[in-house]
LUMROKE-130178 format. One record per residue (C-alpha): residue number from 1; residue in one letter; chain; x, y, z. Coordinates in steps of 0.5 Angstrom, whole numbers. Layout:
 pos code unit    px    py    pz
 NUM    A    A     X     Y     Z
...
END
This chain:
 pos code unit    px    py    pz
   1    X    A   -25    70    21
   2    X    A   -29    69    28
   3    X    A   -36    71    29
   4    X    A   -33    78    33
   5    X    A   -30    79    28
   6    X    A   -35    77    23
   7    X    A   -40    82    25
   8    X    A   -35    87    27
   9    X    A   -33    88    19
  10    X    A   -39    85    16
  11    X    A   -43    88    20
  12    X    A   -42    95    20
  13    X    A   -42    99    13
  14    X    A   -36   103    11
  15    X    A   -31    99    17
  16    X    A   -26    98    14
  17    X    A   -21    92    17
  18    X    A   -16    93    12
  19    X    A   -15   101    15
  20    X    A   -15    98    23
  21    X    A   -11    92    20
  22    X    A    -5    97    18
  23    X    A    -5   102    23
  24    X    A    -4    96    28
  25    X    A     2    95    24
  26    X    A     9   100    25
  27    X    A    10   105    20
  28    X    A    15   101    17
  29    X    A    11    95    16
  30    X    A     5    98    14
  31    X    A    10   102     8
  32    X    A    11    95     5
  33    X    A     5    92     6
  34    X    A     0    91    -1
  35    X    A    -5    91     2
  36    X    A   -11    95    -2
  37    X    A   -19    98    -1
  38    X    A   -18   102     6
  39    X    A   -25   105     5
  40    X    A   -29   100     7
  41    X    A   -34    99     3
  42    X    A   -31    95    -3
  43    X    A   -35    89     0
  44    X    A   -42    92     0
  45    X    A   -41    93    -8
  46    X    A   -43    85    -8
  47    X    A   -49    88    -8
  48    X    A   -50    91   -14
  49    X    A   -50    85   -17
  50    X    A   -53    81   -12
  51    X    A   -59    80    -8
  52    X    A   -56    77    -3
  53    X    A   -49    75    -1
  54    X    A   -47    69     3
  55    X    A   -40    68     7
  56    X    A   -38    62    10
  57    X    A   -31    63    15
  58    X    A   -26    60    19
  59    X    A   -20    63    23
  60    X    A   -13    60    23
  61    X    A   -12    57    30
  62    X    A   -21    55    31
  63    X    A   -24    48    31
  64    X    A   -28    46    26
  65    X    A   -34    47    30
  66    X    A   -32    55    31
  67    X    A   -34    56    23
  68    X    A   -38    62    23
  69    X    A   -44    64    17
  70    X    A   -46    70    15
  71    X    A   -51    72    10
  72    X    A   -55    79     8
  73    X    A   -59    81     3
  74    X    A   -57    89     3
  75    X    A   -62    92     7
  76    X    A   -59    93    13
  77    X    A   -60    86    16
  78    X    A   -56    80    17
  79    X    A   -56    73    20
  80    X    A   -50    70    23
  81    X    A   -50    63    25
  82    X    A   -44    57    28
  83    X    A   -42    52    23
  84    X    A   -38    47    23
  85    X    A   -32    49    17
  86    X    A   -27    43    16
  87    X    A   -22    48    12
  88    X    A   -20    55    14
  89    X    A   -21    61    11
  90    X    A   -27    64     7
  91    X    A   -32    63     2
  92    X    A   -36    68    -1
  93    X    A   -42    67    -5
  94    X    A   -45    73   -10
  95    X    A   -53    71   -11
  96    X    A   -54    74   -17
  97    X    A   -60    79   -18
  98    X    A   -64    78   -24
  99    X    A   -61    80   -31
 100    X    A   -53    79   -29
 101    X    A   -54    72   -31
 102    X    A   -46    76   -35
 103    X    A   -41    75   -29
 104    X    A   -43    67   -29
 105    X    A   -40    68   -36
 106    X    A   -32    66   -36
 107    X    A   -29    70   -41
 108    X    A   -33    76   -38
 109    X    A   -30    74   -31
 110    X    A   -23    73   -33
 111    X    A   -24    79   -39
 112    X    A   -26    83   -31
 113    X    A   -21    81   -27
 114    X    A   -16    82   -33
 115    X    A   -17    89   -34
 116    X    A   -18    92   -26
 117    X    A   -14    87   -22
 118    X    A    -9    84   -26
 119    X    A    -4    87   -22
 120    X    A    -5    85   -15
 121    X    A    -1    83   -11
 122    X    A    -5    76    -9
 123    X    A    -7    71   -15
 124    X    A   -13    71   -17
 125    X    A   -15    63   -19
 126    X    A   -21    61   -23
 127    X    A   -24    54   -22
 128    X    A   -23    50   -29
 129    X    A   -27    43   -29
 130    X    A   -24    38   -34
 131    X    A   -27    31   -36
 132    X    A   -23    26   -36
 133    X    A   -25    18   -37
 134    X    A   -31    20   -35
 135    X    A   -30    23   -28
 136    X    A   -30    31   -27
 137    X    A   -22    34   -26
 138    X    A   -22    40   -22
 139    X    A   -17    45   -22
 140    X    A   -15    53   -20
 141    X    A   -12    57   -26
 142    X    A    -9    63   -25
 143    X    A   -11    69   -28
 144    X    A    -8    75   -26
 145    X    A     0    77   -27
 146    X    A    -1    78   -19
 147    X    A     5    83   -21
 148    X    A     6    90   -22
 149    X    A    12    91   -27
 150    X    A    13    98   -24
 151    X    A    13    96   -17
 152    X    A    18    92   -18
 153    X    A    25    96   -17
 154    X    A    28    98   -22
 155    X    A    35    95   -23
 156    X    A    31    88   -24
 157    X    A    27    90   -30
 158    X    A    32    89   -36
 159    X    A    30    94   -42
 160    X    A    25    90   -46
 161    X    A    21    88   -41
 162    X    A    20    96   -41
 163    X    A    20    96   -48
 164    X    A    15    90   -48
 165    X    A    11    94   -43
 166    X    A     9   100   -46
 167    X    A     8    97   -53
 168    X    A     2    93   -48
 169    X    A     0    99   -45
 170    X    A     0   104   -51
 171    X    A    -2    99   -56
 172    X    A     4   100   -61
 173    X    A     8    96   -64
 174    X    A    15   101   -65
 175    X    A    20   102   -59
 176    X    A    19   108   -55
 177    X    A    26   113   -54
 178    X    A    26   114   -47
 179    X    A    23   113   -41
 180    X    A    23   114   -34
 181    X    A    21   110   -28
 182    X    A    20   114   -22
 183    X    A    18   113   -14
 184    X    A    15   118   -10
 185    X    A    16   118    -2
 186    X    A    13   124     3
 187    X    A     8   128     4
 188    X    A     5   124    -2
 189    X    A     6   117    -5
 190    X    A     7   115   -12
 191    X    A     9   111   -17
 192    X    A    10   113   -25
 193    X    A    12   110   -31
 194    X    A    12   114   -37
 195    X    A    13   114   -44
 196    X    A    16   118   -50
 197    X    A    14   114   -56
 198    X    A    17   115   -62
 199    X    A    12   115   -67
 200    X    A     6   121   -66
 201    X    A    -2   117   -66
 202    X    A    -6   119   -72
 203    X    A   -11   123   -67
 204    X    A    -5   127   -63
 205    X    A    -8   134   -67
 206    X    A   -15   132   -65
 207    X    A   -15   137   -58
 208    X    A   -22   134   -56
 209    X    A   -20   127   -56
 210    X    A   -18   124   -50
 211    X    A   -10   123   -48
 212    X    A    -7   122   -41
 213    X    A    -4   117   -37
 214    X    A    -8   110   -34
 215    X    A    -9   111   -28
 216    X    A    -8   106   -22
 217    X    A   -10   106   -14
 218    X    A    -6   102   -10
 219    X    A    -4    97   -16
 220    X    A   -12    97   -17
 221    X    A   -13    99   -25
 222    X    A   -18   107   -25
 223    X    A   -19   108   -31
 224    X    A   -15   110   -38
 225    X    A   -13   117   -41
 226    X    A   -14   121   -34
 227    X    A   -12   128   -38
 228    X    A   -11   131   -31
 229    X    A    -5   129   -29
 230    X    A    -2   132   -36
 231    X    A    -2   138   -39
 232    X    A    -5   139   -47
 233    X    A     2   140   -50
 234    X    A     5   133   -47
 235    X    A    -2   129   -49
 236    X    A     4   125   -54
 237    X    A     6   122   -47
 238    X    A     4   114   -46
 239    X    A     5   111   -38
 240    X    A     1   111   -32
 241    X    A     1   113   -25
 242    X    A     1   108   -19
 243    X    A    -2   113   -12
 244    X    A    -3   111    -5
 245    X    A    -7   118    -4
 246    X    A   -12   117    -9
 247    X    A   -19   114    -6
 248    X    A   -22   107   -11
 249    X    A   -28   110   -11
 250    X    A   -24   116   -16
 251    X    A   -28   119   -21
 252    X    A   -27   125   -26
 253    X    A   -30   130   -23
 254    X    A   -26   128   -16
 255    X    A   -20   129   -20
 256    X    A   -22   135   -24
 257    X    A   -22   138   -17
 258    X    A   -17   135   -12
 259    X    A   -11   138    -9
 260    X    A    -7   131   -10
 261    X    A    -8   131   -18
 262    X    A    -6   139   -18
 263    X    A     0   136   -14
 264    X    A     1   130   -18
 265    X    A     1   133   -25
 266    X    A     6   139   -23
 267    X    A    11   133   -21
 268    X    A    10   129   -27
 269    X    A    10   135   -32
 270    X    A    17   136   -29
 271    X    A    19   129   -30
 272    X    A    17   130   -37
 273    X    A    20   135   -38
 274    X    A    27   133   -35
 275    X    A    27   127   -39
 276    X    A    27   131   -45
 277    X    A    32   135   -43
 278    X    A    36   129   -41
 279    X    A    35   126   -49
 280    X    A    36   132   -52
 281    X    A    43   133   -48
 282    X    A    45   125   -48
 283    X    A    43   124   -55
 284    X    A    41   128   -60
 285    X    A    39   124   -66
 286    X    A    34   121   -62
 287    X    A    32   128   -60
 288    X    A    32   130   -67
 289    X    A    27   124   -68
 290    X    A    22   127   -62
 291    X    A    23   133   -65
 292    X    A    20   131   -72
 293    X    A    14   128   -69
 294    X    A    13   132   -63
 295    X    A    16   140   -64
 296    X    A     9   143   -66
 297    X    A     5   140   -59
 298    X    A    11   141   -55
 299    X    A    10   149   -58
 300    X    A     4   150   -55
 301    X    A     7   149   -48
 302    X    A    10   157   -48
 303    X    A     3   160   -49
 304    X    A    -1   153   -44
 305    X    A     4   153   -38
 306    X    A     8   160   -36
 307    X    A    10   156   -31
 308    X    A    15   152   -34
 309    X    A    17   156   -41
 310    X    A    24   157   -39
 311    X    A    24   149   -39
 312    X    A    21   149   -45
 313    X    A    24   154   -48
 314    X    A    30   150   -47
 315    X    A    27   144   -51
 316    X    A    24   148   -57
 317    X    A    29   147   -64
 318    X    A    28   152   -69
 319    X    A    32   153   -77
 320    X    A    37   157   -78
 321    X    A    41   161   -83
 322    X    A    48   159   -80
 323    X    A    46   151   -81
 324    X    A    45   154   -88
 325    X    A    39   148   -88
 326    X    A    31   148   -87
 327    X    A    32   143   -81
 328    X    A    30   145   -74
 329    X    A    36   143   -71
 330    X    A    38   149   -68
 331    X    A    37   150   -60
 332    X    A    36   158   -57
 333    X    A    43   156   -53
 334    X    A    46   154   -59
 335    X    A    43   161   -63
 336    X    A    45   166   -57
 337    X    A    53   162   -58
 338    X    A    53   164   -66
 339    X    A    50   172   -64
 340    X    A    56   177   -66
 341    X    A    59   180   -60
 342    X    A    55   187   -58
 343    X    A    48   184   -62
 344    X    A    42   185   -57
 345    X    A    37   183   -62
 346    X    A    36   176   -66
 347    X    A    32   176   -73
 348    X    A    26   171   -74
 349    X    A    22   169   -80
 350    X    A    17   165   -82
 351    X    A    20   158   -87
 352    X    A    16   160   -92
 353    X    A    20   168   -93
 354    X    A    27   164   -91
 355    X    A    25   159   -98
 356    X    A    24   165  -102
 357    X    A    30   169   -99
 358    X    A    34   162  -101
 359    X    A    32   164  -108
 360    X    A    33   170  -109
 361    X    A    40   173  -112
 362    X    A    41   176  -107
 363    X    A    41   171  -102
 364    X    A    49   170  -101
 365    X    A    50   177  -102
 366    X    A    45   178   -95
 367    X    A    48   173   -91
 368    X    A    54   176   -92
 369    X    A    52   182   -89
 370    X    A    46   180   -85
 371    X    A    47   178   -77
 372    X    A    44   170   -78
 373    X    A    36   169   -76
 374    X    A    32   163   -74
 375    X    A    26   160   -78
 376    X    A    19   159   -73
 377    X    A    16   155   -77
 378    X    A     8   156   -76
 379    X    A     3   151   -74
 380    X    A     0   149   -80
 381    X    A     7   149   -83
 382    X    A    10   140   -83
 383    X    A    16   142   -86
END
């Protein structure tokens, strides 16, 4: 930076020269920038753990001797000096206030910059030093993937890279049945990746454990299980959701009250919902072994989201006398199709009256004569 523009963006709290640096640029090229924290207090964040910060910069095309420094405490002061800088670019540098002595630690930072930047579009680079007959050897490693799989396009990424991301972000072990990667463009801009395991966690009936999605803001990780962005009855739901429209400094409480997650969680419970409908009709062995694992949660929907019952009418399965079977193969489509021409009204019953019904000698003699139902198992029923 030159000294102008040192004391324009340092100097002036909440300026924010990546905003003015993208609305310089065309609405094309400004969509296919990577550029992150447009709010412009990122840089003023150094001081919670620093008293004091010291920058030291040079512009592309300077002399040497047009180095600027830069340095304050916080308090709303600053000084700014002329240096000579042999190289350019900028070095910053966080003075540590007294008991954040953590952040000197390597494993912290790396463990840091792994969890909130690994998918930024720039490299981060930690100096490693090495002893080599008697001298010290510097050199920069690498430490984030500098890469976001989902902001890749689609037909590069092959299925197990899919299947590899999602047993890192979910922590599992097994291939998840489908997935759906999916980008937003228009009145609001983002990125989902969202994920149908294949096998229920040991707390999905645990309502008040925190299940949701990982959200992210411009590749910039936010926080893990953002249950707004999904509703209860599809808490079995793993992946997460790039935004564009989100601020970085988001919390929970924004959320809860935002027009932007309102929005976004009625597009991802519809994607959701497609992508089931999809596997239903594509493959219904699949289907079968979502439904195993999942039927009970995704019974709940009806009663949560009036919004969308017929869709999840449709994905709901259900015993029938017709398959002469317990298993709950049997769609509400599939039922209306076997209904006898005139029939207006269809029969339910519990699985537990449909087990006694089997027993009973007069069993066959009721099939014969009776119009066929269909078992609802209730909740606290597994089979």
């Amino acid at each position: 930076m030159t000294r102008d523009e040192v004391i324009d963006h340092l100097g002036t709290i909440a300026k924010s020269g990546t905003k003015s640096f993208l609305e310089s640029l065309g609405s094309d090229q400004a969509k296919d920038s990577q550029l992150i924290g447009q709010f412009g207090v990122g840089f003023y964040s150094a001081f919670i753990v620093a008293d004091k910060v010291t920058v030291r910069t040079r512009a592309a095309g300077e002399k040497p001797e047009n180095g600027v420094f830069w340095e304050s405490a916080g308090e709303g002061e600053y000084t700014v000096a002329d240096i000579t800088k042999e190289d350019r670019g900028t070095e910053i540098t966080l003075h540590l206030r007294e008991g954040e002595d953590e952040f000197l630690d390597d494993w912290r930072v790396r463990s840091i910059i792994s969890k909130y930047s690994d998918h930024i579009a720039l490299p981060v680079e930690i100096e490693k030093r090495e002893e080599k007959d008697g001298e010290t050897v510097i050199s920069w490693e690498k430490i984030n993937k500098a890469q976001a799989l989902w902001t890749r396009n689609k037909s590069e990424i092959t299925d197990e890279e899919y299947k590899e991301f999602y047993k890192h972000i979910a922590h599992d072990f097994n291939d998840p049945l489908t997935w759906s990667h999916n980008r937003v463009e228009g009145k609001q801009e983002y990125t989902s990746l969202l994920y149908i395991p294949s096998q229920a966690p040991w707390d999905m009936w645990n309502r008040d454990h925190k299940h949701g999605l990982k959200l992210y803001v411009q590749r910039v990780f936010i926080m893990d299980d953002a249950e707004q962005f999904m509703p209860n009855y599809l808490r079995f739901v793993r992946g997460l959701i790039d935004s564009s429209d989100l601020p970085l400094n988001v919390s929970r409480e924004i959320l809860q009250d935002s027009t932007v997650t309102r929005n976004l969680r009625n597009a991802l419970t519809k994607r959701v919902l497609q992508m089931l409908e999809k596997l239903a009709k594509d493959d219904a062995e699949k289907y079968q072994t979502f439904w195993q694992q999942f039927g009970l949660v995704l019974k709940e929907g009806p009663a949560e989201d009036f919004a969308n019952q017929e869709a999840i009418a449709k994905l709901l399965r259900f015993a029938s006398t017709h398959t002469d079977s317990s298993a709950q193969t049997v769609s509400l489509e599939d039922y209306v199709s076997c209904m006898k021409e005139g029939q207006e009204k269809s029969t339910t019953s519990p699985q537990t009256a449909m087990r006694q019904r089997r027993a009973a000698r007069t069993w066959n003699c009721c099939v014969r004569k009776a119009s066929k139902f269909c078992c609802f198992p209730t909740a606290s029923m597994s089979g």
